[in-house]
C-alpha positions in Angstrom: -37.6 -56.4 -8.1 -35.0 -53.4 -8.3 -35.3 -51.1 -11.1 -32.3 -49.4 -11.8 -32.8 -45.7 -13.5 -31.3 -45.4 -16.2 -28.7 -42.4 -15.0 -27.3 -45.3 -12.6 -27.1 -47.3 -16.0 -25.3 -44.8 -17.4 -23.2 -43.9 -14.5 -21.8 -47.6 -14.2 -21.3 -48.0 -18.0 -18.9 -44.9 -17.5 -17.0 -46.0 -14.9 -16.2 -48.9 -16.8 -15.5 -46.9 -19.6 -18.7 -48.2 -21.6 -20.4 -46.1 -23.9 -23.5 -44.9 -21.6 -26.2 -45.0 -23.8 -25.5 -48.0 -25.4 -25.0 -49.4 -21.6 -29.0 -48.1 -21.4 -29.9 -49.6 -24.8 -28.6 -53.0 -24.1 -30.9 -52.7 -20.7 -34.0 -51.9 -22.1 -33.2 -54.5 -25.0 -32.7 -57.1 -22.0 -35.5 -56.1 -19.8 -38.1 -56.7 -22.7 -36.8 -60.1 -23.7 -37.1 -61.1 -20.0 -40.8 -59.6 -20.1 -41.3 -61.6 -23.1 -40.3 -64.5 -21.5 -42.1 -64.2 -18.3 -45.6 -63.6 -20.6 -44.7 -66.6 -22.8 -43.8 -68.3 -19.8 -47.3 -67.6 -17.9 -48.8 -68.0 -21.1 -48.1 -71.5 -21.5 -48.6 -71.9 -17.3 -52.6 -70.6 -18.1 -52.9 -72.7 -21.0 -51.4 -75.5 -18.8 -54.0 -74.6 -16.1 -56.9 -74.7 -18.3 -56.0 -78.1 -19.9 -56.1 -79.6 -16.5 -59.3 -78.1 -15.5 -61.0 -79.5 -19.1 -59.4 -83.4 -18.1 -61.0 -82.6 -14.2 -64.3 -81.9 -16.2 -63.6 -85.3 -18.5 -63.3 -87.0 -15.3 -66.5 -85.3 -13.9 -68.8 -86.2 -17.0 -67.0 -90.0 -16.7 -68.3 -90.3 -13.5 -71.9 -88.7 -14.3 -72.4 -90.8 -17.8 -69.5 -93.4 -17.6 -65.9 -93.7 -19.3 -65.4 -94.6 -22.9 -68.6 -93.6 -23.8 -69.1 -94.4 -27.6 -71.6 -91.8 -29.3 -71.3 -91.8 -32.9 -69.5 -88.5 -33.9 -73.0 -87.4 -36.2 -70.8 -85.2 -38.5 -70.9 -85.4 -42.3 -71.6 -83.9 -45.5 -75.4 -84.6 -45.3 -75.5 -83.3 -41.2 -79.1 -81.7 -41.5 -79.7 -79.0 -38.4 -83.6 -78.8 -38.4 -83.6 -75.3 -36.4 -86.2 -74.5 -34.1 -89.6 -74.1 -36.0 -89.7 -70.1 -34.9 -86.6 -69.4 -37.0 -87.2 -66.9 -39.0 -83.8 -65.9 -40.6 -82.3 -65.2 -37.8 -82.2 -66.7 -34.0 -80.9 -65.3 -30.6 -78.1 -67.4 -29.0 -80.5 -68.6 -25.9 -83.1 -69.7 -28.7 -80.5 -71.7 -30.1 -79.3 -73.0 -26.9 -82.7 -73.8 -25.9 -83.0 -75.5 -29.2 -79.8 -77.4 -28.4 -80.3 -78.9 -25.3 -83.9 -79.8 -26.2 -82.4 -81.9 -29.3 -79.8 -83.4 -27.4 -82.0 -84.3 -24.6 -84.4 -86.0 -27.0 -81.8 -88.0 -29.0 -80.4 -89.4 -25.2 -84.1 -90.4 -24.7 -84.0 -92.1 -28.0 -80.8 -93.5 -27.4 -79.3 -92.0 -30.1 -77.1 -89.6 -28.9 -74.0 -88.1 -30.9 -71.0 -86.2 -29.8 -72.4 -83.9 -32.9 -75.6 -82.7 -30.5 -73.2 -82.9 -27.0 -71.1 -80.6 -28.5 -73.5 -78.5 -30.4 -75.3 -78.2 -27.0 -72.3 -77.0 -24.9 -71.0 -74.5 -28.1 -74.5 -72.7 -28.2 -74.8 -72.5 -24.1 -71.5 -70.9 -24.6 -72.5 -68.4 -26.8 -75.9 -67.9 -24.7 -73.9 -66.5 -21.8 -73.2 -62.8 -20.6 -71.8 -63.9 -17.6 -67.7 -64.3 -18.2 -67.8 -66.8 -15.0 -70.1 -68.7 -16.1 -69.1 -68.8 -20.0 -65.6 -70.0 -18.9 -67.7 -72.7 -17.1 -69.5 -73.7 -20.6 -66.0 -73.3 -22.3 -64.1 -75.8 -20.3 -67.6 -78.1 -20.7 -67.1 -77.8 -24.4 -63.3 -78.2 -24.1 -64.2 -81.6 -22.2 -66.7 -82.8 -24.8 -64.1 -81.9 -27.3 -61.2 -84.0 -25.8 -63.9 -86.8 -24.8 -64.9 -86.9 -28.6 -61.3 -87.1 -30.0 -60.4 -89.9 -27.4 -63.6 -91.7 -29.2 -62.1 -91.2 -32.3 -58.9 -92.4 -31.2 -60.3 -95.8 -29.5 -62.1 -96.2 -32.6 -58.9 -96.0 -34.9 -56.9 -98.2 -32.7 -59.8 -100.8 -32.3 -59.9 -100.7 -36.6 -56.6 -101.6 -36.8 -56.5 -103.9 -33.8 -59.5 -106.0 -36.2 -57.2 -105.3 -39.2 -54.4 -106.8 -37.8 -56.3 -110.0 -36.8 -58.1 -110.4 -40.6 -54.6 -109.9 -41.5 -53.5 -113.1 -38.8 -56.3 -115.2 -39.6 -55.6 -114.7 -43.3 -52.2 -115.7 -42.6 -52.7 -118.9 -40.6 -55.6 -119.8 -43.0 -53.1 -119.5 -45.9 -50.8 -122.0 -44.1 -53.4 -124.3 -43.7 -53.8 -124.6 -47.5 -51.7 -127.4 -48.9 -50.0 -127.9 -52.4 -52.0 -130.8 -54.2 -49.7 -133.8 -54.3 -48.2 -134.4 -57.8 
């Protein structure tokens, strides 16, 4: 990349019988909208990046505990957290962890699991770590669970009005069945 000074800017823009420092204006002006652009450019290119590394992780947890998986979502008004029975006002980020993965663990046991706990689980690991390699690591785990869960949601909207739509048929048909008495 060539930087031009800005006494070769000025230079140029009187040769051509510019006004010099406007000549150097302009090129500053233009100079930051291109940096602008490159950072919104590589901006989007990292968020791009990091999308596709939290779908490589979907795929990863597919293979590990199968696609489509259909937890309940465990969210509500009357969500109760019972926190670990050492809480005492206040609770370190591996305690919670700890406390995480030890509820989520038991509720697969159970059978029970819901995308609630998973993500729960992977939010507080998160916060447990010092480590900026591996936090990005529990990040894109929770950015997986996250996408997972709304796919869930998603499967579970379009099945609802899949079973909507055939109530609707079979109302339908069964209507047509129905005959007018004869008079």
């Amino acid at each position: 990349m060539t930087v031009t000074s800005e006494t070769t800017i000025r230079n140029i823009a009187a040769s051509l019988g510019l006004d010099p420092e406007d000549a150097v204006r302009h090129h500053a002006e233009t100079m930051a909208r291109n940096a602008a652009s490159i950072v919104r450019a590589d901006r989007h290119g990292l968020r791009v990046a990091i999308t596709n590394e939290a779908l490589i992780e979907c795929e990863r947890q597919d293979e590990k505990w199968g696609a489509d998986r259909d937890h309940p979502n465990g969210t509500g008004p009357d969500l109760t957290l019972s926190l670990p029975t050492d809480y005492d006002g206040e609770a370190t980020a591996s305690v919670l962890a700890a406390w995480a993965k030890s509820r989520c663990d038991d509720a697969a046991e159970a059978g029970e699991t819901t995308y609630e706990q998973i993500a729960t689980e992977e939010f507080f690991e998160a916060l447990a770590e010092v480590d900026p390699a591996a936090l990005r690591v529990e990040l894109i785990q929770l950015q997986a669970v996250l996408v997972q869960w709304v796919a869930k949601i998603d499967r579970d909207t379009a099945r609802h009005a899949a079973t909507v739509d055939a109530h609707r048929v079979v109302r339908g048909m069964l209507a047509d069945d129905v005959q007018e008495p004869c008079s």
